[in-house]
C-alpha positions in Angstrom: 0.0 0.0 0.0 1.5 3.3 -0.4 2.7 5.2 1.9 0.0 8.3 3.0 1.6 11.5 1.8 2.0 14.6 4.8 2.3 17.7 5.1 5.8 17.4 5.4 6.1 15.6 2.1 4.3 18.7 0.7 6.3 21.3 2.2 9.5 19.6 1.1 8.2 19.7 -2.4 6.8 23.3 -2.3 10.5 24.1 -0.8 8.7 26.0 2.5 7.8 25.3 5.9 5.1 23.4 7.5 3.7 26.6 9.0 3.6 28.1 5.7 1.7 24.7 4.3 -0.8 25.0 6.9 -1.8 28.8 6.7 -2.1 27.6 2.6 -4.4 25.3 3.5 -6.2 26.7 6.4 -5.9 30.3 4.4 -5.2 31.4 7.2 -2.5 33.9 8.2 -0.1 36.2 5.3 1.7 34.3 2.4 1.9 35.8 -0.9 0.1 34.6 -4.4 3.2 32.9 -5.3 4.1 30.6 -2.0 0.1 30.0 -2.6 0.6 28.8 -6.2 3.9 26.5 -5.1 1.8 24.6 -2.2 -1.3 24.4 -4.0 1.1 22.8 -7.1 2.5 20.5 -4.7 -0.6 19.1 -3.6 -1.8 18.3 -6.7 1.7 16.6 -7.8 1.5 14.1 -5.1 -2.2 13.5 -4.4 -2.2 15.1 -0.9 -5.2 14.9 0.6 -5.8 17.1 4.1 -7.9 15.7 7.0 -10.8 17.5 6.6 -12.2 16.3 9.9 -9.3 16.8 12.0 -9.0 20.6 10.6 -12.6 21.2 11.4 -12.3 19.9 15.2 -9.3 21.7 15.4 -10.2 25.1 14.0 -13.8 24.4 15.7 -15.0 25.0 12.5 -16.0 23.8 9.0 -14.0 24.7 5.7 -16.9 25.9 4.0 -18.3 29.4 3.7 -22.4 29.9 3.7 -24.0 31.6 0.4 -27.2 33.1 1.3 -29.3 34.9 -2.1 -33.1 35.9 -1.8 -34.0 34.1 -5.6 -31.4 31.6 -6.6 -33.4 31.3 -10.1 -32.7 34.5 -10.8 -29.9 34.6 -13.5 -28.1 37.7 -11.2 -27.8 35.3 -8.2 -26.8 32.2 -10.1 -23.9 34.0 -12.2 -22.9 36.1 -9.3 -22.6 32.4 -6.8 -21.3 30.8 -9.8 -18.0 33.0 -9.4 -18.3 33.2 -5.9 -17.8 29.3 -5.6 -15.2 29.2 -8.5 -13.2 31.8 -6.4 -13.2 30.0 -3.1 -12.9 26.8 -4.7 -9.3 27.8 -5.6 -8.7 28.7 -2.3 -9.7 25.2 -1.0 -13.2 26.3 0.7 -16.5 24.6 -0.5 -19.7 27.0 -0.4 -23.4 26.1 1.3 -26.1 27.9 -1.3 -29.1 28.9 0.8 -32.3 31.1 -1.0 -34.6 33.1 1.5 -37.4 33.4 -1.0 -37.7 37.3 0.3 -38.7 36.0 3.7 -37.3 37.5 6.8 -38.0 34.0 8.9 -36.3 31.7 5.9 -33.5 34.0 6.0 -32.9 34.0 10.1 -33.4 30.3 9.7 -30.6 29.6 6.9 -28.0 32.0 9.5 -29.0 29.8 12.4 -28.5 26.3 10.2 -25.0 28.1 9.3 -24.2 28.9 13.1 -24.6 25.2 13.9 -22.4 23.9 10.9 -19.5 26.3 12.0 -19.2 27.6 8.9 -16.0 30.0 8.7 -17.8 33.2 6.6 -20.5 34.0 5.4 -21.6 36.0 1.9 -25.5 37.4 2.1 -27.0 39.1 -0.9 -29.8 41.6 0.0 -29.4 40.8 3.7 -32.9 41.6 5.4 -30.5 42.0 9.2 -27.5 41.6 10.7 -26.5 37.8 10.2 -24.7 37.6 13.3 -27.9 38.1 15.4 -27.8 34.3 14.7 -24.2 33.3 14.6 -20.9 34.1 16.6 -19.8 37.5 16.3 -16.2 36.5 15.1 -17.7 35.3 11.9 -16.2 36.6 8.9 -19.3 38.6 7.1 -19.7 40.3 3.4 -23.1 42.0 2.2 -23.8 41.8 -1.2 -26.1 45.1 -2.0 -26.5 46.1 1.8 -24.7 49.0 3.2 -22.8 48.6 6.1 -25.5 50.1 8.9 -26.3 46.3 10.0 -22.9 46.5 11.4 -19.7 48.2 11.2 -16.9 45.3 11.2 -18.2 43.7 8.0 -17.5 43.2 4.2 -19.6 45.2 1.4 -19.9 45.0 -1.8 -22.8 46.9 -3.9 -23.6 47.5 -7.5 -24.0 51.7 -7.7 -27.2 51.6 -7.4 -27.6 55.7 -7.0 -26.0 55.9 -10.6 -28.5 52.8 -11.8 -31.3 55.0 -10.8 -30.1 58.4 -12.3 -28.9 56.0 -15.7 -32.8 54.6 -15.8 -34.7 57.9 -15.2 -32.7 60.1 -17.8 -33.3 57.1 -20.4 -37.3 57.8 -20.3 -36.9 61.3 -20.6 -34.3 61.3 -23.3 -37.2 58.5 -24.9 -39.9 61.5 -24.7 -41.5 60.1 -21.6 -43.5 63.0 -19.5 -45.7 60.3 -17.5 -43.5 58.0 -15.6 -44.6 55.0 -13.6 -42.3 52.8 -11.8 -42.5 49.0 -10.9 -40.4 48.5 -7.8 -39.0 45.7 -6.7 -39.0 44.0 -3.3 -40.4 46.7 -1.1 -38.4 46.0 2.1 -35.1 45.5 0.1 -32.7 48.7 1.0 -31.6 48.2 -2.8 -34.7 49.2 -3.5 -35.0 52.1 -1.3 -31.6 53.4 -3.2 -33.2 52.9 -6.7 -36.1 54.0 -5.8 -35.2 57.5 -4.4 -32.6 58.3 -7.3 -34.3 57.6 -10.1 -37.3 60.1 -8.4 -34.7 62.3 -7.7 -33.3 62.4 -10.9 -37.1 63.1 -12.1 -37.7 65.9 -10.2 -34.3 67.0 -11.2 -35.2 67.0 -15.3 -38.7 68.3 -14.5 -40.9 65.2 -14.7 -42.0 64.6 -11.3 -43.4 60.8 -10.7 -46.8 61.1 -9.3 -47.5 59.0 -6.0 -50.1 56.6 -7.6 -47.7 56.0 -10.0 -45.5 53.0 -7.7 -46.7 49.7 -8.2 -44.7 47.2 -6.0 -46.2 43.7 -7.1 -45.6 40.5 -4.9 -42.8 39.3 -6.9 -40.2 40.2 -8.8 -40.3 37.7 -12.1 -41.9 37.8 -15.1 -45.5 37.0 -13.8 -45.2 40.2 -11.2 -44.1 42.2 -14.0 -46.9 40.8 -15.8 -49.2 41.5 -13.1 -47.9 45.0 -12.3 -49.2 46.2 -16.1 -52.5 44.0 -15.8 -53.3 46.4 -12.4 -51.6 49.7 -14.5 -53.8 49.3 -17.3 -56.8 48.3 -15.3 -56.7 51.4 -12.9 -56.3 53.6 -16.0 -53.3 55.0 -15.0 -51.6 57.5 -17.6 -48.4 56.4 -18.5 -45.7 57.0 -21.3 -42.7 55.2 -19.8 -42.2 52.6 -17.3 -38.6 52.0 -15.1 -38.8 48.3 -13.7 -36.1 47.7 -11.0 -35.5 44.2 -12.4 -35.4 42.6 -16.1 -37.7 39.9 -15.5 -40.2 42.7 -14.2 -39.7 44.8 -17.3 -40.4 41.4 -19.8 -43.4 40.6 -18.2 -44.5 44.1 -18.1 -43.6 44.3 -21.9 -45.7 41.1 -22.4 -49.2 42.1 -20.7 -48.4 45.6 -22.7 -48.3 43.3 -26.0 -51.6 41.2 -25.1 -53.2 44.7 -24.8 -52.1 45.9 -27.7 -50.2 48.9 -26.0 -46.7 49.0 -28.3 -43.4 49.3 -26.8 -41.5 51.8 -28.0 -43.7 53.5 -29.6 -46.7 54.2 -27.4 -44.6 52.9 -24.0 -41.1 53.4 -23.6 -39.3 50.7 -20.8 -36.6 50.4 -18.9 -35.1 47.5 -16.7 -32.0 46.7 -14.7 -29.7 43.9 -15.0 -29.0 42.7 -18.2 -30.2 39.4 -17.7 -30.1 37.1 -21.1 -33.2 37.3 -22.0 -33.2 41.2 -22.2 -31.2 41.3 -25.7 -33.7 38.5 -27.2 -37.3 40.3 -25.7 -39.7 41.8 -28.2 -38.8 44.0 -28.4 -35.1 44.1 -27.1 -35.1 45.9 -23.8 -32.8 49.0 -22.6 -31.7 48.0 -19.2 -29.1 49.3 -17.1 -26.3 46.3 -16.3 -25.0 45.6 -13.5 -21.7 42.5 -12.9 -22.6 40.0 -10.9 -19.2 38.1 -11.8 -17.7 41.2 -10.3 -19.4 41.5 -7.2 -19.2 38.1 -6.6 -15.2 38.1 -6.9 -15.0 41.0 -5.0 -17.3 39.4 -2.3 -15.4 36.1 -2.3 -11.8 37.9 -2.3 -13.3 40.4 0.6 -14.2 37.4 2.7 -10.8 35.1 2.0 -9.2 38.0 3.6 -10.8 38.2 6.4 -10.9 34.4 7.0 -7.0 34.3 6.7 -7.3 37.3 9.3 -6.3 40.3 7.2 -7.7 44.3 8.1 -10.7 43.5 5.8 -13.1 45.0 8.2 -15.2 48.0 6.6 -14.0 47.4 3.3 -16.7 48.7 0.8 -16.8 47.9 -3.0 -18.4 49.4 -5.5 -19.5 48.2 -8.9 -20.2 50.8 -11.8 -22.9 49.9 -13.5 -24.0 51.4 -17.2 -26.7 51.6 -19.7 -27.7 49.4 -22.3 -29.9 51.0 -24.7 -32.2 48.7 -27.2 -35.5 49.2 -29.0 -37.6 49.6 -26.3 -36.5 53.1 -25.4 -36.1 54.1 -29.2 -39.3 56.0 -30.2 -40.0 59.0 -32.1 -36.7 61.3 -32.4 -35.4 59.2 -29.7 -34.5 56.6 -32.4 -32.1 59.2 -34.2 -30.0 59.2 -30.8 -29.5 55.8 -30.8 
């Protein structure tokens, strides 16, 4: 049988210490990208395989970090976790994927299931509160489009959503829109809040104010709550030129009811989303949107938090992610389509 390679054997190979083995492994402690990239080679060349188990009882906790998203079906979330797990995947650290479903009691439930599992950091998208309320407070934290008022001593990284809102409202008045409604997205979200209140701003700024009636929040924030947000629109008679949903999949849907009705987008309603998702480019028609990364924020996210598991000053670090407009048919009517 052969002989179980060690930690030993590995170090000999990589040419450094033990120590400097371990804090690979554990990422914990300083060593640069290139020790890094010598260990991790050496491992590979001969097979090494690290207790898992022993590490965990050790370190009194697990090698895994917990990924918690409000809508893992949406596209954002799912290309955004895909990088986050590539990312800590190098680093040796597997990732939990938990989905709140916009519920305050799913999302204090996933943060106490990832207390008891030990996990050693955790990434939260749209956090609803602070995640240590449920977990030690030496847990390693990054928020994912959630300021820092939870709590001081954690991780942020945030699409600029002030600039997202500015980008959408000038887009429906450079479209000729005078009669702007909005179809928000998850009311209690502070993301939503920051959209919200620039884009009004921004309204009020080029002389088309948004009047109150014109705020539609529907239950969800897919394609059938876009779908039912125009259904209600149309069915209240509201008076509407333009429409800024603060998600894709509200604006197809939206588009979509518009169609059955036979209101045409551009030309009688202009639209705008955010995202970028896929199926924006390939809507009828093709739908402006503003675009946000989520590979980026979920790299930044996943760096953020490897630092502060290997015990670096990552503390308060805050990221943010420009974001820009796409512009497509659906904001292209009139002499609008000569600026495009």
């Amino acid at each position: 049988m052969a002989e179980r390679v060690t930690v030993k054997d590995v170090a000999r190979e990589a040419g450094v210490s033990v120590a400097t083995v371990s804090r690979v492994i554990n990422q914990n402690g300083r060593f640069s990208p290139q020790t890094e990239r010598r260990v991790r080679q050496a491992i590979e060349r001969l097979g090494y395989q690290p207790n898992q188990l022993a590490r965990g009882l050790r370190q009194q906790r697990a090698d895994s970090v917990g990924v918690v998203v409000p809508n893992i079906s949406n596209e954002f979330f799912s290309r955004l976790i895909m990088r986050v797990q590539q990312r800590l995947f190098d680093a040796g650290l597997s990732i939990m994927i938990y989905n709140t479903g916009h519920s305050l009691d799913m999302e204090r439930q996933c943060y106490a299931s990832l207390a008891a599992q030990r996990v050693c950091g955790v990434i939260s998208a749209n956090a609803l509160e602070d995640v240590r309320a449920a977990m030690r407070h030496d847990v390693p934290v990054v928020y994912i489009d959630r300021e820092a008022d939870l709590a001081p001593d954690v991780g942020v990284v945030l699409s600029d959503n002030v600039s997202g809102g500015r980008l959408a409202a000038r887009e429906l008045v450079r479209s000729g829109c005078r009669r702007p409604l909005l179809v928000s997205a998850t009311a209690n979200f502070p993301i939503t809040k920051v959209r919200t209140r620039s884009f009004v701003d921004t309204l009020r700024e080029l002389g088309v104010p948004l009047a109150d009636d014109h705020v539609l929040t529907p239950a969800a924030t897919d394609f059938e709550g876009g779908h039912a947000a125009a259904e209600e629109a149309l069915a209240r008679g509201l008076d509407f030129d333009g429409v800024f949903c603060e998600t894709d999949r509200l604006a197809i849907g939206f588009m979509n009811e518009l169609g059955e009705k036979g209101v045409r987008v551009p030309a009688d309603v202009t639209v705008v989303g955010f995202d970028d998702v896929l199926l924006a480019r390939f809507g009828r028609p093709p739908l402006t949107t503003v675009r946000q990364c989520p590979e980026r924020i979920g790299e930044l996210a996943a760096e953020t938090l490897l630092q502060m598991v290997r015990g670096e000053r990552a503390e308060g670090r805050r990221e943010l992610v420009p974001v820009e407009l796409v512009r497509r048919e659906s904001t292209l009517r009139g002499d609008a389509l000569a600026d495009g």
